[in-house]
N, C-alpha and C positions, 0 to 999 in steps of 0.2 A: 504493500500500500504506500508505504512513504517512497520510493522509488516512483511509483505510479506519480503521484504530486507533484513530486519534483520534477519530473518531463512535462507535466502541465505548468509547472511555474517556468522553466525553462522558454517553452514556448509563448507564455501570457506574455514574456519582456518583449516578444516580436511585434504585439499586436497590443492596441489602444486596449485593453484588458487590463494591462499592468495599473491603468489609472485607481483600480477597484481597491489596490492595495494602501492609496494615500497617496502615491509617487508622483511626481509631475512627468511630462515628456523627455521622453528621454533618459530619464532618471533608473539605478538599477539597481532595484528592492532583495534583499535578500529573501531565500526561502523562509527563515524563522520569520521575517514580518511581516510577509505576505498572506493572502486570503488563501492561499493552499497553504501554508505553517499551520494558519488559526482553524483548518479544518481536519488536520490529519488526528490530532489526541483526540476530540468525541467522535470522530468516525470511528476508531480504532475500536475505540472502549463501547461504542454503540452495537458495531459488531459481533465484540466480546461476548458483550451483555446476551445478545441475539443466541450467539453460539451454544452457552453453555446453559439459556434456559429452554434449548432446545435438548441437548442430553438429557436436560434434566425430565423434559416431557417423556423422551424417549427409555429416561432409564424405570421412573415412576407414573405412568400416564392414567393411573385412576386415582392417584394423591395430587398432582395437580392438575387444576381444572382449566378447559382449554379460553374458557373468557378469560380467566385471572392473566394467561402467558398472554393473550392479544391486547389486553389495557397497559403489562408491563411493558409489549414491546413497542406502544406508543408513547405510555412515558418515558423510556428507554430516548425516544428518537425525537421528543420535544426536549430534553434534557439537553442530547447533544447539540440539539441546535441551536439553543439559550446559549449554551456554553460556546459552542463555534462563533456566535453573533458577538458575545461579551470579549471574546478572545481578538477578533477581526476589528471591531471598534477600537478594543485598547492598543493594537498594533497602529492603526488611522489615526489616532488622539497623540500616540505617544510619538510618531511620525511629523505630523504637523506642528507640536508644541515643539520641536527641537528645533525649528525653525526660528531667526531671529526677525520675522516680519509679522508674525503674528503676537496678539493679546493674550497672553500666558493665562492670566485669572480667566478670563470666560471661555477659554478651553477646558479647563480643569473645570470647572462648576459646568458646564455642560458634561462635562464624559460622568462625573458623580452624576447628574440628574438623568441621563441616557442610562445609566446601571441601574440605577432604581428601578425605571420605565420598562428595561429589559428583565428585573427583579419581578416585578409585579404581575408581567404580561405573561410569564413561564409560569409563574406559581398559578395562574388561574385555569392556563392553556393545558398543566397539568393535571389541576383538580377536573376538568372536562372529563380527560382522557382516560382518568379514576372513575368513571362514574357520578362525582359530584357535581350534581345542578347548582354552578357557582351564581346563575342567574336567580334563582329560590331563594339562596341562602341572603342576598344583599338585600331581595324584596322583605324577606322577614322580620333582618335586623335594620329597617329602616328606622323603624321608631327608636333603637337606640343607639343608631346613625346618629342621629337628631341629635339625642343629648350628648354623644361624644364628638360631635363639631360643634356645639355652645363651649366644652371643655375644655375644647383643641384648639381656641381659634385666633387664643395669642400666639399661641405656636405657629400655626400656620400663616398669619398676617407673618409673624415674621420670616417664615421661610420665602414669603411671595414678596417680601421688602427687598428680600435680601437678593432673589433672584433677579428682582430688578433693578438694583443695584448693581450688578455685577454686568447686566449688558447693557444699562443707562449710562455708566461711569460716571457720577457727578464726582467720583474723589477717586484718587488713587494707594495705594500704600506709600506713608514719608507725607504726604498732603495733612495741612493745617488748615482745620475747618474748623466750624462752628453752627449748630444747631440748638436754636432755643440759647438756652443757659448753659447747654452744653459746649463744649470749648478743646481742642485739642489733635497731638499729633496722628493720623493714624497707621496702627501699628498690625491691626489684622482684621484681615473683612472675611467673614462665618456667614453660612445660609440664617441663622439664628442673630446672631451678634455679630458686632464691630469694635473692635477695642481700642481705646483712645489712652493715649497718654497729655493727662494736662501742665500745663508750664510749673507745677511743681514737681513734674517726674512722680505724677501718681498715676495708677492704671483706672481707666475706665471703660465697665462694659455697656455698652448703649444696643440696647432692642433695635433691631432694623427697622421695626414699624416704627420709632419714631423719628425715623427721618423721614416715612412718608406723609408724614402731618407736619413737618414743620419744614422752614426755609434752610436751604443748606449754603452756609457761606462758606467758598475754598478762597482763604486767601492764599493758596501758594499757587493758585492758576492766574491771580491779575498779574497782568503788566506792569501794573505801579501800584503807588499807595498815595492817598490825599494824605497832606500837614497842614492841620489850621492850627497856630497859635495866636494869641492874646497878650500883647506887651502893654503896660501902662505905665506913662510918661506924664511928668507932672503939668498942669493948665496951664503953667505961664510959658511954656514949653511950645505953645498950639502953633507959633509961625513958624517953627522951624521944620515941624512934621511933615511939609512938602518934598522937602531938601532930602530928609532923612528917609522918606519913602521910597522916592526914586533910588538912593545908594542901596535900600534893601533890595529891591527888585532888583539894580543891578548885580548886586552878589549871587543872587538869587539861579538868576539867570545863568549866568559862569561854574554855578559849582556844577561839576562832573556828576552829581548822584541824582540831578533833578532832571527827570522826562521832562522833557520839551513838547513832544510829538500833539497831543491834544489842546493843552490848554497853558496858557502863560503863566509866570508865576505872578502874584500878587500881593499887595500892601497898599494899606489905605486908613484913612482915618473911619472907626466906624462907631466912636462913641464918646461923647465930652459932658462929665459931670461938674460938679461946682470945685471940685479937686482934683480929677485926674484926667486925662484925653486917653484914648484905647485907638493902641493900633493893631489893625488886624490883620496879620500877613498867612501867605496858601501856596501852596506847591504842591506839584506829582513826582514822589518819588519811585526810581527805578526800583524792580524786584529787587531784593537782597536778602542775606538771613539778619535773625534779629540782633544779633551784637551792633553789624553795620548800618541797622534799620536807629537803633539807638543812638550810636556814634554820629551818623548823619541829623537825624535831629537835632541833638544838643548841640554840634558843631554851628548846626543853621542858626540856632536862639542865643550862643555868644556871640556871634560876629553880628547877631542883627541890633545887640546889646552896646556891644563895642563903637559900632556906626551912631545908634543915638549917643553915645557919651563923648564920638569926637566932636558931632556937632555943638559940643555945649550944652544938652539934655539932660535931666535927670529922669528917673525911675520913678511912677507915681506911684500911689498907696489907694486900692482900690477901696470901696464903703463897707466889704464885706472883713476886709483886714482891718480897717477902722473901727469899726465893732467887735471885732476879738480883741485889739490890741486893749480900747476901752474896759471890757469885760474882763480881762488878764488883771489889770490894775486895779 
């Protein structure tokens, strides 16, 4: 028999056949991962089965009864075929994920979902083949169908979160999201769970189904990042804010870590109390990790510091600091 295969896979490489195996054009499959590898062990052992519940008819043929050998050698031969189909898949799965142009995660979470599928479809194909009216038995236990999908059905939203998650991609693994009040890096995506690590290096495990009710923010997929901050520069201060505005946008402008591409950067007066005038400056910063995302920040808010105090500026004292400073004393 494996001889026989092998002349068949031999010949399959000659002809558009070979495709069956997972292979592209041209490409030259070996025997183990081809559809003649994944079908030679349950042909064998089908056989097998075949042969020796035939002696065994032949050696005892009023101990065993001639239905019981015809059901066996149909589960015998739905067997192998689950197993040949299971075997043939994981040779195709395991073929294409070795590829570097394909999406590793939704291969894998398909071939597990496809094993299930082919789990499911054999156990019932088998209960047929027994005798069992699988059709009867589901009508029966519908009614406690019923209350085992009320039981089931956090489980199952999250299986169905999670499946689609895995071929929607809104996040990847290393991706820093944010969902609800939920916050964090992710470290493993599960048909059930997602596990998150938050910026204090704690683990979190988050149900799939709640990301399908809430807004998922990836910040590790934007381009850039918005900076508004808030400077307050004392009243008597207010003529020079023109001067000092323009120097901040120019700095603005020049430093290396601010996207350009959309939107300008900005400073502007946008608030004048009986004590202090509020200036308000903006920029798009480039992706970066968070050390750099920091370092650029604070870099931006001295020199935007430094700019008001060569003009002659001072630093105001906002109402809300005036009142703790009061309530301190």
């Amino acid at each position: 028999m494996p001889r026989l295969l092998r002349r068949f896979h031999k010949y399959s490489l000659q002809t558009p056949a070979a495709l069956l195996s997972g292979g592209t054009s041209g490409e030259q499959i070996s025997y183990e991962k081809s559809i003649w590898g994944a079908l030679e062990d349950p042909i064998r052992y089908a056989i097998t089965f075949m042969a020796f519940s035939q002696i065994a008819v032949m050696v005892a043929p009023t101990t065993i009864a001639s239905q019981y050998i015809a059901q066996a050698w149909r589960g015998a031969v739905i067997l192998s075929f689950v197993w040949f189909l299971h075997r043939w898949k994981t040779n195709v799965f395991n073929h294409v994920i070795a590829s570097a142009t394909v999406d590793r995660e939704r291969l894998l979470t398909l071939d597990k979902v496809s094993s299930v599928g082919l789990f499911v479809i054999g156990l019932m194909a088998l209960a047929e083949a027994c005798g069992v009216a699988v059709q009867s038995i589901l009508t029966v236990g519908g009614i406690g169908g019923v209350a085992t999908a009320f039981a089931a059905k956090d489980v199952l939203g999250n299986v169905l979160s999670g499946l689609s998650m895995q071929f929607s991609k809104p996040f990847s693994l290393g991706d820093t999201i944010k969902a609800g009040a939920v916050e964090g890096q992710v470290v493993e995506m599960g048909l059930t769970t997602t596990s998150l690590l938050n910026a204090e290096k704690f683990p979190i495990l988050v149900p799939n189904s709640l990301f399908s009710s809430q807004a998922i923010v990836n910040k590790s997929r934007a381009q850039w990042r918005a900076m508004v901050s808030k400077i307050p520069v004392t009243v008597d201060d207010v003529e020079k804010i023109p001067q000092i505005s323009n120097d901040i946008k120019s700095m603005l402008k020049s430093n290396p870590n601010i996207y350009l591409g959309k939107e300008a950067p900005y400073c502007y007066l946008s608030r004048i109390e009986s004590s202090f005038a509020e200036l308000t400056l903006g920029c798009n910063l480039k992706q970066m990790s968070k050390n750099e995302l920091y370092s650029t920040e604070q870099d931006i808010l001295l020199q935007s510091v430094r700019i008001i105090k060569e003009h002659g500026a001072r630093l105001g004292i906002t109402n809300s600091q005036g009142y703790s400073d009061n309530a301190g004393k």
